[in-house]
N, C-alpha and C positions, 0 to 999 in steps of 0.2 A: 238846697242847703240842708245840711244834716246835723251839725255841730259847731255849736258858738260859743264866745267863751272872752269876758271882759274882766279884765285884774285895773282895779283902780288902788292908787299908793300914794302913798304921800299929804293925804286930804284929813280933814278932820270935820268927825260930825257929830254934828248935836245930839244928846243923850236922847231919852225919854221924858227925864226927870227935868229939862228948863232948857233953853233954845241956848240960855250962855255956856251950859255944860259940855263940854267937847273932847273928843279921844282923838288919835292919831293914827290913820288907818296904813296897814304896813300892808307887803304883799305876798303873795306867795310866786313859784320859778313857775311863768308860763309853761316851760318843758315838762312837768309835771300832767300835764291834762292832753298835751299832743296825741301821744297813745292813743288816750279816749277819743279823742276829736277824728285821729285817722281811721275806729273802725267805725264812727255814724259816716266819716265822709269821705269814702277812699278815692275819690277822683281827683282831689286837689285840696293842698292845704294852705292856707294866705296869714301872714299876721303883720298888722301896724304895731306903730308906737305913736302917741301923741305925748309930747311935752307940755305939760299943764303949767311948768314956772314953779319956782321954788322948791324944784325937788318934786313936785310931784308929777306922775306922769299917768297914762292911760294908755293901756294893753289890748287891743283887739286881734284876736282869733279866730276863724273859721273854717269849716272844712266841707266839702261839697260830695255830695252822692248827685248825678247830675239826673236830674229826669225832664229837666227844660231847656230849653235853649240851644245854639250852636257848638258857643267855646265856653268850657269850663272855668268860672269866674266863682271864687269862693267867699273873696271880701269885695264891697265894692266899693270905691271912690271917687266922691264928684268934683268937677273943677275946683271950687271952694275948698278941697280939701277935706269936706267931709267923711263918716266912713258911715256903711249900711250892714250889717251883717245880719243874713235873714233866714231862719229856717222855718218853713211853711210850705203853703200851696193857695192861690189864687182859685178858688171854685167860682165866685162868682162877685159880683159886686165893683168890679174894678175889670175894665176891657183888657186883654193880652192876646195875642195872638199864638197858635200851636209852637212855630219855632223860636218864640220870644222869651227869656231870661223874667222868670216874674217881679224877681228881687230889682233889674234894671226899672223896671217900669213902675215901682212901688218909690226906687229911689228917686227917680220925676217927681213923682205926686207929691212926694213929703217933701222935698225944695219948692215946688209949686204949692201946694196947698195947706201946707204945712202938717205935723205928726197927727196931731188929732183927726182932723179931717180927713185925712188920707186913710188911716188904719178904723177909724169910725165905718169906711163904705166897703172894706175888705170880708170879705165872706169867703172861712175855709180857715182850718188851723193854722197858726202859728205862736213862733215868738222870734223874738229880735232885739237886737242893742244896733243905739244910732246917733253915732256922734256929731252934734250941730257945730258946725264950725264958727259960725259969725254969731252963736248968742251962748258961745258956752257951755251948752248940755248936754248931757247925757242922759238919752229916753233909752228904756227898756220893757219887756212887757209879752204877755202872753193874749192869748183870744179871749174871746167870754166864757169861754167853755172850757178853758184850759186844756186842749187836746194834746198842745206842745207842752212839750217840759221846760221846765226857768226855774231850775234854783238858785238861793242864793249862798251863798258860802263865807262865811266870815272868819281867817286864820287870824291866830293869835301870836302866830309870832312868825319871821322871814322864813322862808324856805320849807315849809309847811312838807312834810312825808306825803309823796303820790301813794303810798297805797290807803292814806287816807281821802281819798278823791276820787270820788265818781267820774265815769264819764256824764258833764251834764254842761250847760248853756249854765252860766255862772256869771253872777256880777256882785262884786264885793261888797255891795251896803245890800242891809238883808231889813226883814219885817224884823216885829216885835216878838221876841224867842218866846216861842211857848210849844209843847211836845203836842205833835200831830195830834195825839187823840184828842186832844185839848179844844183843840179850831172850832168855832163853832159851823153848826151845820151851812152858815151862811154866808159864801164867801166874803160877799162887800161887809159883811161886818167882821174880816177880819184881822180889820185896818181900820182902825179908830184915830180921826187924825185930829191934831195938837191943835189949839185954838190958834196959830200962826200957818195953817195948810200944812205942818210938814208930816210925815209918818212915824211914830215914835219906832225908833231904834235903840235896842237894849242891849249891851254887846259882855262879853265877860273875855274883860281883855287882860290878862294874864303877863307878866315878867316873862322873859327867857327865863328859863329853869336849867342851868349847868350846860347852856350853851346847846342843848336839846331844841329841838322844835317840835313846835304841840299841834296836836290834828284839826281840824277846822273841822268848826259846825256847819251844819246845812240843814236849809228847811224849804220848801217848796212854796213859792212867789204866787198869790192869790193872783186869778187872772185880773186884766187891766193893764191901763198906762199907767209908768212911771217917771220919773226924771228926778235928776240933779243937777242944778245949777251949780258950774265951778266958779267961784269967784275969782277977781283978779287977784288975790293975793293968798292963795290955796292952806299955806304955811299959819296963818295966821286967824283967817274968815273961817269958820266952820259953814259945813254947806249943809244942805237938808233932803231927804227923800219925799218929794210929792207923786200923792195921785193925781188922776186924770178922769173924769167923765168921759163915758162915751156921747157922742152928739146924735147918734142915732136912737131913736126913742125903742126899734125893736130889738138891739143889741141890751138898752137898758134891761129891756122885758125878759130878755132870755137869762141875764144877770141875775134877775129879781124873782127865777124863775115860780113859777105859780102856774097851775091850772086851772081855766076860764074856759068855760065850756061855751062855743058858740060855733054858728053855722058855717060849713064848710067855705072855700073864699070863692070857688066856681060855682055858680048858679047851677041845680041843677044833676048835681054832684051828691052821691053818696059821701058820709066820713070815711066810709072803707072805700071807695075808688078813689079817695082823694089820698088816702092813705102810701093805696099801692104807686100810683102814680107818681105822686113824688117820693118815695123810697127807690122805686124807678129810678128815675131822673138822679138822685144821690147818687146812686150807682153808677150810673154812668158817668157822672164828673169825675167817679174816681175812678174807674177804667180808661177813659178816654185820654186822649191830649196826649199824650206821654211819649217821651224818647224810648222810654222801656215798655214793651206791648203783654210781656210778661208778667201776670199776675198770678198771687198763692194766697191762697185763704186758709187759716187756721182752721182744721175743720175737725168738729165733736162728729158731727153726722148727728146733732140736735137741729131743732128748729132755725136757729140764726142764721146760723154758719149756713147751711142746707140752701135756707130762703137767698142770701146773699147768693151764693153759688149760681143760681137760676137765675137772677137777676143779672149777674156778670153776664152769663152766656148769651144774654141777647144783645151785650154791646162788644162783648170781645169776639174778632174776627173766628169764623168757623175755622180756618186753618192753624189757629194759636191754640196751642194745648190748653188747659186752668190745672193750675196744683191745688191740690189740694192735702194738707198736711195734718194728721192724726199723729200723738203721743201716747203713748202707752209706756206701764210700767208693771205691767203682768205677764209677759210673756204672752202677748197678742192677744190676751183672753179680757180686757179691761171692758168694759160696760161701753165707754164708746169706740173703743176698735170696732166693737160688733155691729155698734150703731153706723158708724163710716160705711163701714160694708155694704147694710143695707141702703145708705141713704145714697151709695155710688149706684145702687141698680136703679134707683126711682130718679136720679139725676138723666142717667142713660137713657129712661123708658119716657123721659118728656123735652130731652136736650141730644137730639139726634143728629150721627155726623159730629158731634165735640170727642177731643179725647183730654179724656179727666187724667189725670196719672194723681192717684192715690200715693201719696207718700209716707210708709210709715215707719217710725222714728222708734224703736223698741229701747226703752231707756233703763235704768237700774239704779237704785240707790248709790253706788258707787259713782253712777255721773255726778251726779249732785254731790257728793262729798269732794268729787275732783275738782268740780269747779267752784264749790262753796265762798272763796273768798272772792271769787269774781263776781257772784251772781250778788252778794252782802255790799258792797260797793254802789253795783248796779243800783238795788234796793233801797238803800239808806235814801230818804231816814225812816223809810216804810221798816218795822223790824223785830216783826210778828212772826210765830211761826206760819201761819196762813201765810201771810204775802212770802216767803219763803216758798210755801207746798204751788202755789199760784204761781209766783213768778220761777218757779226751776222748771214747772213744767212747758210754761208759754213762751222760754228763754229757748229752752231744747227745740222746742215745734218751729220758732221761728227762725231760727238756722237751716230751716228745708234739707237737714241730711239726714236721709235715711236708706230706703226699699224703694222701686216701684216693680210689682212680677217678682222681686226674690233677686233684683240688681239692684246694685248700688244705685244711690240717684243723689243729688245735690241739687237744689232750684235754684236757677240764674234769674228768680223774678226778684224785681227792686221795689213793688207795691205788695204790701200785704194788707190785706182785708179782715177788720174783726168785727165780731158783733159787740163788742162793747158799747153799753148806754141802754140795749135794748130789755134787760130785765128790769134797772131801774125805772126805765120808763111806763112799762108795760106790765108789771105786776108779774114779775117772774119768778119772786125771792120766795121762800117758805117766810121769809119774815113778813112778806106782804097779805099774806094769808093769817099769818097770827094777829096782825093789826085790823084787820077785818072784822074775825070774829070777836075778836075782843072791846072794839068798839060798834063802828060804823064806816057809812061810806066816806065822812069826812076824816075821819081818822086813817082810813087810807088814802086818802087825800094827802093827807099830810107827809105819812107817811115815804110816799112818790116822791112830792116836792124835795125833802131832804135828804134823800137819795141822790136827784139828780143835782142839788145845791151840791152836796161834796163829792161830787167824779172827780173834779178836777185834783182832791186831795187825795182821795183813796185809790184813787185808780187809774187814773187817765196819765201823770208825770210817770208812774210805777210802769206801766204797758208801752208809752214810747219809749222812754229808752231799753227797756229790756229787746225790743223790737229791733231800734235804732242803731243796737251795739251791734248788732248782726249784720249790720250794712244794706237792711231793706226800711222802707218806711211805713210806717203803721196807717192807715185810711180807714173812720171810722162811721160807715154812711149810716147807721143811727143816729149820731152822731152832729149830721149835717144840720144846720139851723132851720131849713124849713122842715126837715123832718119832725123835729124837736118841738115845733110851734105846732104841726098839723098833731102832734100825739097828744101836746097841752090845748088843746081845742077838741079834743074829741072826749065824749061825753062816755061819762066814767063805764057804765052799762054797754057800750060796745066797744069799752077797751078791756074789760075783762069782767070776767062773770064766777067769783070766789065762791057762789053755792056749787061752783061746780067744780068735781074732780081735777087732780093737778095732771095735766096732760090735755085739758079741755078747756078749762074756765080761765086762766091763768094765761094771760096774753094771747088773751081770744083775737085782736085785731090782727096779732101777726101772725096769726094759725090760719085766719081764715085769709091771709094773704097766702100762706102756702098753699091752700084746697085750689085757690083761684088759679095758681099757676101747673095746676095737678099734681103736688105733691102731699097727698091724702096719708101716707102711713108717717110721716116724716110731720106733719100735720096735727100728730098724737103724742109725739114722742117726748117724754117727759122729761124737763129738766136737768141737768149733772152739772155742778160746777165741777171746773176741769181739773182739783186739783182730788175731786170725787170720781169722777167717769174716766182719770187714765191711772185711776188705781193705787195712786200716790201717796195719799194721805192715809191706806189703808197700812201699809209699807212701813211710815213715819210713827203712825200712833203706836204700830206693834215692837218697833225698836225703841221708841224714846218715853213710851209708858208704859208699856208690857200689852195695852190691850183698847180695841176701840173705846169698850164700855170706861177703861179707868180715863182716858184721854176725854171723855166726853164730860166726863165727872168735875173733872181741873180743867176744863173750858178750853183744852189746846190748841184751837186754832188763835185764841188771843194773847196765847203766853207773849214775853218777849224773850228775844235769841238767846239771849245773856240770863236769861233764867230757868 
């Protein structure tokens, strides 16, 4: 599943300001979001209707990129009538079989065991809407981690303009409006609920204006369960948005995340072997299993990307080629073009018998201006110039068209590999070095923890679908939740070492995961965020401020679009 998508109409829901306070929730035209929805999920597109009574009704949408199962099944429905619409992947936690439908088998558990319990023992990204037919509800909801994207979208008036709409998994009642930068670093608080359990909803719900329709807001759904209860009398009952606890106490922990330094969980066991091991094993859940044996990794030819690379090739078949995909905006000269290069001969010289096919993507300001209103769409309501310079360059890489040898190439892979999570994690940033010397080791303590509390805001909704619109799916084995716990368990002094130079000290756990697998120069290689090492942002500051030095000056990576 790749793209989902719920219009609820006709209901009315209680304000912020008092449970008796209530609006009247209108819709916008399905058809509007199809588009989006056929390029996350070009295999097949499905949509219900449910009749809620009184006018009101309830709109399910989905659309399937297929990489499980037999027959391409996009929405799914149970005897009862219920409906499941699921975009995710099953890594662990919940038994499936290689040619089994995971969404089929998820849609068991939650009739059997009901929503919490079922999405409580699921390990592995997603999100989903699921209409309970015999009590009413409508649950919605992302992982702990927020890996899948879930916004929410709230139009103000019928027929809402598609070019105001992203493609995104959408469901009509939304959080408490406040502008991204705003969120605190801490997702569960940033949902503060009503002394009656519901979640305050604050809506600015506007007239028709000259028979005009007005563009809907959107804002990105803190990870967790949610649900609405429909009453029987929809027209009249105002309903409510609740949260949900997770039942599992290490889901809580990875929410609440903090780091708690304690002994590795195998006896016997270095923190670096236990490190590599299961970063390992991450990797391989997300190579393996797949209808699609085709994988491409977004690759700088930094450490991440590199270390993943190596780690793929020990589970994808020696006869399957790996892509590996470099952007560039220099005319092949960009700091990681170079880097790619070199990191292709040291993949070569320790991963023998694979054929790598280097794909490079030679881009120009003029892409980005061509596609600017698509990629702003994409983005919203990320709408920075950074996430701008970020997401054009990672939009372009993840469409795999480019070169390989000086021939055209296009990647037919439907998994793509990123290193996302692994600098927050791992003390990658310059900012993690400034909080270092400027305090202590607790201060970069800190520091870590509120990094990895808002991915799910800053980065993780923003990377699937830029990914997702291109018809592959994002897999993020940093990412994965054991990885995530063995890194907040590993003791700060051999997760990185700030007295020491940026290329050395600086996510020393995952460097000295590369030495181990013999990639020694790749092992050194310092740093680039991508929208730095493919040249990009060098491009942007010198047309849209005259000059790095003045762009550094008025802080342009945080301006916003519109200013």
């Amino acid at each position: 599943m790749c793209g989902i998508l719920c219009i609820v109409a006709g209901l009315r829901f209680s304000t912020a300001a008092a449970a008796d306070e209530a609006f009247l929730l209108p819709a916008p035209s399905p058809e509007a979001f199809l588009e989006a929805l056929s390029r996350r999920g070009p295999d097949a597109v499905e949509s219900a209707q449910v009749e809620l009574g009184e006018q009101a009704s309830l709109c399910l949408s989905a659309s399937l990129l297929q990489l499980r199962g037999d027959a391409p099944v996009a929405a799914l429905r149970s005897s009862d009538g219920s409906l499941f619409c699921w975009n995710g992947e099953v890594f662990g936690g919940v038994e499936t079989g290689d040619s089994e439908n995971d969404g089929e088998v998820l849609l068991r558990l939650l009739l059997k065991d009901g929503v919490e319990t079922a999405l409580s023992a699921v390990r592995g990204p997603w999100a989903f809407v699921f209409w309970e037919t015999h009590t009413r509800t409508l649950w919605f909801g992302r992982d702990v981690l927020g890996r899948r994207r879930h916004a929410c979208v709230q139009h103000s008036a019928l027929g809402a303009s598609s070019d105001a709409l992203p493609p995104a998994c959408c469901c009509a009642a939304r959080a408490h409006r406040t502008r991204a930068s705003c969120y605190p670093p801490h997702a569960r608080s940033a949902m503060t609920l009503r002394a009656d359990g519901c979640v305050p909803l604050r809506w600015a719900v506007s007239p028709i204006s000259g028979g005009q329709p007005l563009s809907a807001t959107q804002e990105e759904l803190p990870p967790g369960l949610y649900s609405i209860r429909i009453p029987a009398h929809p027209a009249t009952d105002a309903c409510c948005m609740r949260r949900h606890e997770w039942l599992d106490t290490r889901l809580v922990a990875l929410g609440d995340y903090a780091r708690r330094e304690s002994p590795p969980l195998s006896p016997g066991r270095t923190h670096q072997e236990e490190l590599l091991l299961t970063l390992d094993a991450a990797v391989a859940r997300r190579v393996c299993g797949s209808r699609s044996s085709s994988v491409m990794l977004l690759f700088s030819g930094g450490l991440d990307s590199c270390l993943l690379a190596a780690l793929a090739h020990r589970h994808i078949p020696a006869s399957q080629a790996i892509d590996l995909c470099t952007v560039c905006f220099s005319g092949g000269t960009s700091a990681d073009r170079q880097a790619a290069h070199a990191a292709l001969q040291e993949l070569r010289s320790v991963a023998h018998g694979r054929v790598w096919r280097l794909i490079q993507v030679d881009a120009t300001l003029d892409d980005i201006t061509q596609h600017r209103r698509h990629l702003l769409r994409l983005l919203h309501p990320r709408n920075t110039v950074m996430d701008l310079n970020i997401g054009a360059a990672l939009w372009l890489a993840a469409r795999g068209t480019g070169t390989v040898d000086g021939a055209s190439f296009c990647s037919g892979a439907r998994i793509v590999l990123l290193g996302t999570g692994a600098d927050e994690q791992a003390a990658g940033y310059g900012r993690h070095r400034t909080a270092y010397r400027s305090g202590d080791a607790a201060t970069l303590t800190a520091e870590l923890e509120a990094d990895v509390r808002r991915l799910w805001l800053r980065n993780l909704g923003r990377d699937d679908r830029l990914v997702s619109d291109c018809g592959r799916e994002a897999r993020f084995p940093f990412l994965d939740e054991q990885v995530v716990a063995c890194l907040a368990r590993m003791p700060l002094e051999a997760l990185t070492d700030l007295e020491l130079p940026p290329g050395r000290g600086d996510k020393l756990a995952l460097r000295r995961c590369a030495q181990e697998l013999g990639l020694h120069e790749t092992a050194g290689r310092v740093k680039r965020a991508i929208q730095f090492g493919s040249g990009l942002s060098k491009l942007v500051n010198a047309r849209d401020f005259g000059s790095g030095r003045k762009a550094s000056a008025c802080h342009a990576g945080t301006c916003l679009l519109d200013e």
